[in-house]
N, CA, C and O of each residue as an XYZ file, in Angstrom:
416
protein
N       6.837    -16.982     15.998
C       6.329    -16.149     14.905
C       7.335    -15.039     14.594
O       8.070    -14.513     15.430
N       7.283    -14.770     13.388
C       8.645    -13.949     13.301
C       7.786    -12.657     12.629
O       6.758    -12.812     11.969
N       8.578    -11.000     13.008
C       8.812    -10.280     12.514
C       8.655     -9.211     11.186
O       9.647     -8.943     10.508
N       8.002     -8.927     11.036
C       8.468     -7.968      9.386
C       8.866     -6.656      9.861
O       8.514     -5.984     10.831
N       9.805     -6.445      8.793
C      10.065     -5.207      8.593
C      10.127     -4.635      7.417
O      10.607     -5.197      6.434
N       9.405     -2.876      7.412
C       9.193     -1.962      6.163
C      10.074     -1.170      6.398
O      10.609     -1.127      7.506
N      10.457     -0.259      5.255
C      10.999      0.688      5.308
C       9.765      1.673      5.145
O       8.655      1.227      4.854
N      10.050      3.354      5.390
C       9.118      3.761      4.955
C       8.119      4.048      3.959
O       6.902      4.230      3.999
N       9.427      4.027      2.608
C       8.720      4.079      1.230
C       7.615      2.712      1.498
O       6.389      2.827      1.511
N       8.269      1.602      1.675
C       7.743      0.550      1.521
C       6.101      0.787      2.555
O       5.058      0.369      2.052
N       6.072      1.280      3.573
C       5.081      1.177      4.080
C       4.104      2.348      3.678
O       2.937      1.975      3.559
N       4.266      3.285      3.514
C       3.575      3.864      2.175
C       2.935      3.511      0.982
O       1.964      4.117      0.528
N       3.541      2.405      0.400
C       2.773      1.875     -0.546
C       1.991      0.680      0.001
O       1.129      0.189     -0.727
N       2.217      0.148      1.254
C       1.264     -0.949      2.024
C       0.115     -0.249      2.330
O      -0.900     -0.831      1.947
N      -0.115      1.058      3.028
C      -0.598      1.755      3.672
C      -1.974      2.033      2.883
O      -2.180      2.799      1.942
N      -3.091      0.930      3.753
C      -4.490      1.217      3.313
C      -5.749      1.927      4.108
O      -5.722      1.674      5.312
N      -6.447      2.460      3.840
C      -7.457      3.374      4.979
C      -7.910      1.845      5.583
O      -8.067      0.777      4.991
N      -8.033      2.165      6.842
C      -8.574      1.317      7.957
C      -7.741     -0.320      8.072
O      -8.141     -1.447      8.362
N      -6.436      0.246      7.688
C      -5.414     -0.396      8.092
C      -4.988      0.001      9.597
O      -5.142      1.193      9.859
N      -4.385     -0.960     10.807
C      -3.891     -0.847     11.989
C      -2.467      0.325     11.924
O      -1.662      0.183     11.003
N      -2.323      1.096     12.635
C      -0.850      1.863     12.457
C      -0.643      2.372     14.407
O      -1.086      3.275     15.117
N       0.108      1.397     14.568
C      -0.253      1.484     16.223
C       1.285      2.460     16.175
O       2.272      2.271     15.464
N       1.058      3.452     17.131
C       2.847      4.473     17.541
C       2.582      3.986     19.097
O       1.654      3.802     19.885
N       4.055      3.900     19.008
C       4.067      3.583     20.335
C       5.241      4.345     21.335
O       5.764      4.106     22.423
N       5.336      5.589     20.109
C       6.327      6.513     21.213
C       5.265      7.138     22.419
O       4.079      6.868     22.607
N       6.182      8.090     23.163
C       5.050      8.880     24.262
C       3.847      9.495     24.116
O       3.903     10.037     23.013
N       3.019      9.667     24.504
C       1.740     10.172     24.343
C       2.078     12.090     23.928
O       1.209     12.813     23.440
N       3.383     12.523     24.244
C       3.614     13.781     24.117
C       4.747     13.866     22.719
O       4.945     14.943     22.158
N       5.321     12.793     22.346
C       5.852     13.094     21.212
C       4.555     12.673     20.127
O       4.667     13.166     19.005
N       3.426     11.866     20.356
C       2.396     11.268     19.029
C       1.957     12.982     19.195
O       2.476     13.582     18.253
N       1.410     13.648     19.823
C       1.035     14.541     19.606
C       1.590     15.845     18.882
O       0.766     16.660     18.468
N       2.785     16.049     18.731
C       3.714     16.801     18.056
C       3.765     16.326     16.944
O       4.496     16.920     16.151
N       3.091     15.201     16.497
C       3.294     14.606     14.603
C       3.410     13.155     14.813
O       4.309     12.522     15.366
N       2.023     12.647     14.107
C       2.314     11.336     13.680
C       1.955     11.338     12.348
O       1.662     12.375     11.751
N       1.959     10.032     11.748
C       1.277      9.278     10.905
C      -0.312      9.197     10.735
O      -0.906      8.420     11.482
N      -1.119     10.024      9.708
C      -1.939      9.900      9.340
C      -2.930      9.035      9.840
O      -2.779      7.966      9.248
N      -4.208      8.930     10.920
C      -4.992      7.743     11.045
C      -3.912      6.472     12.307
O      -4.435      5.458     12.769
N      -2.434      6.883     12.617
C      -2.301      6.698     13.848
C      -2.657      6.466     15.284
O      -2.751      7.394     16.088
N      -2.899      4.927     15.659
C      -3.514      5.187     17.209
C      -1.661      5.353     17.846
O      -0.533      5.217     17.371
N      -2.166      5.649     18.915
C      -0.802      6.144     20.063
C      -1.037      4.969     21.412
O      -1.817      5.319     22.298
N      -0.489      3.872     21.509
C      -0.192      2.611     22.422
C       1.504      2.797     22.942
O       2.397      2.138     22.409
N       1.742      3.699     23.948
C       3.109      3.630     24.435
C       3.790      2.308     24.265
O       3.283      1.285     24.727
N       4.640      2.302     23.779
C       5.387      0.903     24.150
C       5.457      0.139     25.366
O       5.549     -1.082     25.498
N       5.393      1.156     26.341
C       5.249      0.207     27.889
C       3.853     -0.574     27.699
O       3.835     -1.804     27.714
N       2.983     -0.004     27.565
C       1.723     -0.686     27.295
C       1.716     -1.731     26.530
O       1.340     -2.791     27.030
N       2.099     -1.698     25.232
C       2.498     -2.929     24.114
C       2.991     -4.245     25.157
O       2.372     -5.279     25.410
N       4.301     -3.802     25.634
C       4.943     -4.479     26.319
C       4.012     -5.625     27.085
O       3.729     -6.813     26.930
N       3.684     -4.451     28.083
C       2.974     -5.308     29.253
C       1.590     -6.056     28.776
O       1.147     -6.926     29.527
N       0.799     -5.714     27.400
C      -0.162     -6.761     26.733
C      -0.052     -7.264     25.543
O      -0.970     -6.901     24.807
N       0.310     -7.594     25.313
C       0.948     -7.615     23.786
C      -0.523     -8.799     23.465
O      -0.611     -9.105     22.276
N      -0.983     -9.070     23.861
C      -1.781    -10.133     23.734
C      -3.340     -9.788     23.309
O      -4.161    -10.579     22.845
N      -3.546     -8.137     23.650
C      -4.730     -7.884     22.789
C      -4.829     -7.724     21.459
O      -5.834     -7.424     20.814
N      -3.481     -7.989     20.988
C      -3.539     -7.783     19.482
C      -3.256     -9.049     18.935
O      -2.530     -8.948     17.945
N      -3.597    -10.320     19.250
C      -3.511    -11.852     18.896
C      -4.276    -11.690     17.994
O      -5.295    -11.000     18.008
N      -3.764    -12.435     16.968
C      -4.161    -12.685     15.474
C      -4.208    -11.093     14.303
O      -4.102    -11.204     13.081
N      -4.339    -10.082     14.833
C      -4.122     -9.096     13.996
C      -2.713     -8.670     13.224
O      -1.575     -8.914     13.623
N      -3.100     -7.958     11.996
C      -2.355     -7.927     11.496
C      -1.981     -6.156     11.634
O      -2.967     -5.421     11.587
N      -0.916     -5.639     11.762
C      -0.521     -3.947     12.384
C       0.628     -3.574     11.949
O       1.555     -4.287     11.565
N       0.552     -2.215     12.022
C       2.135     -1.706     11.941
C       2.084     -0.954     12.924
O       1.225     -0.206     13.391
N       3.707     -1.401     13.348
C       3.854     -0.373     14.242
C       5.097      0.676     13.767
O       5.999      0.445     12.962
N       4.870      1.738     14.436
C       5.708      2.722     14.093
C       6.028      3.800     15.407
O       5.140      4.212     16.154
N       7.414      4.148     15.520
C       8.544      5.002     16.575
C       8.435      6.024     15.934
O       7.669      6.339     15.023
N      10.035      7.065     16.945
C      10.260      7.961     16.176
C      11.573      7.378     14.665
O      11.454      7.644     13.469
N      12.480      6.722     15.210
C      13.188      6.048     14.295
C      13.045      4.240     13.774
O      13.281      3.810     12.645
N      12.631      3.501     14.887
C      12.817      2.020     14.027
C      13.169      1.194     15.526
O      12.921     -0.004     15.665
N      13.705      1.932     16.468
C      14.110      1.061     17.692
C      13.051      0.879     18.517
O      13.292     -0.208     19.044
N      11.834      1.357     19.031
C      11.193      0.841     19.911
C       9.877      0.256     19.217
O       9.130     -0.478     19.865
N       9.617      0.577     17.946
C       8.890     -0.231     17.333
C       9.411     -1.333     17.015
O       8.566     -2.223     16.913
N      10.830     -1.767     16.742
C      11.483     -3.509     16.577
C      10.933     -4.069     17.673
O      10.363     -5.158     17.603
N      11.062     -3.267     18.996
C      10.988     -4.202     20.395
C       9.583     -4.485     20.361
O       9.166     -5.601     20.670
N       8.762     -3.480     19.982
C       6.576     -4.025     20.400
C       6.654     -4.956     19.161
O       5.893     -5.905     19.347
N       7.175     -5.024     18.181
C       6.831     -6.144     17.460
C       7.444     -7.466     17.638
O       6.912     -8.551     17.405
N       8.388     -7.290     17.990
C       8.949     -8.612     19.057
C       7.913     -9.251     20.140
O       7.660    -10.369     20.587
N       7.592     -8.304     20.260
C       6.534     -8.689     22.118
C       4.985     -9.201     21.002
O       4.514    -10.316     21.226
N       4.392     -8.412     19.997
C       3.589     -8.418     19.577
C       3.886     -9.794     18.726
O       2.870    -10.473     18.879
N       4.760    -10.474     17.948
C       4.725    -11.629     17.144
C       4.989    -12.463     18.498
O       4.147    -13.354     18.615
N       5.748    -12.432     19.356
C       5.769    -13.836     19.957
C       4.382    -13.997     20.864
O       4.146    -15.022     21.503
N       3.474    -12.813     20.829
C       2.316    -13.149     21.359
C       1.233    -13.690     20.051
O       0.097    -13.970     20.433
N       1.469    -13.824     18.807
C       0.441    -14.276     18.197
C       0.060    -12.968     17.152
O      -0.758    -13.234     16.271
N       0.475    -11.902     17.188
C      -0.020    -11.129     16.576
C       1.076    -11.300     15.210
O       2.033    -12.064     15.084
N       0.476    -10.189     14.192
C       1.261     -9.980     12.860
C       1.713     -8.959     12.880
O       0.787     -8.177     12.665
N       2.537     -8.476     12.999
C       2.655     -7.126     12.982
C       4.048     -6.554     12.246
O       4.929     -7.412     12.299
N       4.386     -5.576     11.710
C       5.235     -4.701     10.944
C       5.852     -3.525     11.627
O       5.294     -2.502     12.025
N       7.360     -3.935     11.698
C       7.707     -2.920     12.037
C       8.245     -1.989     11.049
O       8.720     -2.509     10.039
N       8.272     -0.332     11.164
C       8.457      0.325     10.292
C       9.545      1.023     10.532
O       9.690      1.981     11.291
N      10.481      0.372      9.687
C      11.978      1.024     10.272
C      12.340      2.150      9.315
O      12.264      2.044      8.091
N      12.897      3.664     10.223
C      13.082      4.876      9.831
C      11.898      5.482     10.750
O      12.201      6.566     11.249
N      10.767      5.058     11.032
C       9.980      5.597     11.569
C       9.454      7.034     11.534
O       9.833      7.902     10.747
N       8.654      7.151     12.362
C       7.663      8.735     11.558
C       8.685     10.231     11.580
O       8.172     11.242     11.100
N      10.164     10.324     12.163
C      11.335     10.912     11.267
C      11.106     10.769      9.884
O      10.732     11.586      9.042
N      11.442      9.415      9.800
C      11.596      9.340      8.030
C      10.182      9.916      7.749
O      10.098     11.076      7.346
N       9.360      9.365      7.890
C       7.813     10.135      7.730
C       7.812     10.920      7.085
O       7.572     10.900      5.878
N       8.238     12.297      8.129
C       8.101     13.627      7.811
C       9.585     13.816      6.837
O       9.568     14.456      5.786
N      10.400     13.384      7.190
C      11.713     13.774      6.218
C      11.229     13.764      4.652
O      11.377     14.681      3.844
N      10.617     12.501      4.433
C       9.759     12.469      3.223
C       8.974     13.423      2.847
O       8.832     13.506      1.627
N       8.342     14.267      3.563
C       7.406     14.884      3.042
C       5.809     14.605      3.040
O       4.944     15.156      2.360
N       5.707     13.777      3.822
C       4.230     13.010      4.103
C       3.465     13.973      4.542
O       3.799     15.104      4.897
N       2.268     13.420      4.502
C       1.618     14.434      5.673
C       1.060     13.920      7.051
O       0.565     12.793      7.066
N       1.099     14.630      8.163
C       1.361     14.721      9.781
C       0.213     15.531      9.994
O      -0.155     16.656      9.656
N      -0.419     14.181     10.955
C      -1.677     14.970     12.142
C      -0.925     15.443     13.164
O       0.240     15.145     13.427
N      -1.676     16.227     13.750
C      -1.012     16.786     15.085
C      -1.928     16.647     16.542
O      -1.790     17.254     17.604
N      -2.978     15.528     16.114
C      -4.163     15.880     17.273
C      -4.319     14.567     18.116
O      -4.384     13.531     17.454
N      -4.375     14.479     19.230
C      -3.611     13.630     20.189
C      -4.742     12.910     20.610
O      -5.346     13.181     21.648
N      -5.169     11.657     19.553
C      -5.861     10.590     20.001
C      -5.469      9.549     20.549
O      -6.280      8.686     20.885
């Protein structure tokens, strides 16, 4: 199963309420600013299950584009759909978006 990748504009205009938006940086950088409606799944975690997210469709999102390529690697060859969002929640905020700060 292969891969997608967004840029940010691009995932901005994908971006629907009660759409999946999994971060998978540290539990101490999601809290300093994510993405709007963001869950926080460390990448080690991704890693080691990638398999609870079989058949769903997600984005994932870093601080730049590199450790979200790798959970969506782990996440498509387990069955899942998933999007990676390259520029990541940097670009986010560089844009001008707007950023929760509350550490769910």
């Amino acid at each position: 199963m292969q891969m997608r990748e967004v840029d940010v504009e691009q995932f901005a205009v994908e971006r629907r309420p009660g759409m999946a938006v999994v971060d998978v940086r540290s539990s101490e950088e999601f809290a300093a600013g994510h993405v709007p409606g963001a869950v926080n799944v460390p990448l080690e975690r991704v890693i080691t299950d990638p398999g609870r997210y079989v058949g769903q469709e997600l984005y994932v999102i870093c601080q730049s584009g590199g450790r979200s390529a790798k959970a969506a690697e782990a996440l498509a060859a387990a069955g899942a759909r998933p999007v990676s969002v390259a520029g990541g929640t940097a670009g986010w905020i560089s844009s001008g978006r707007p950023v929760d700060t509350d550490a769910r």
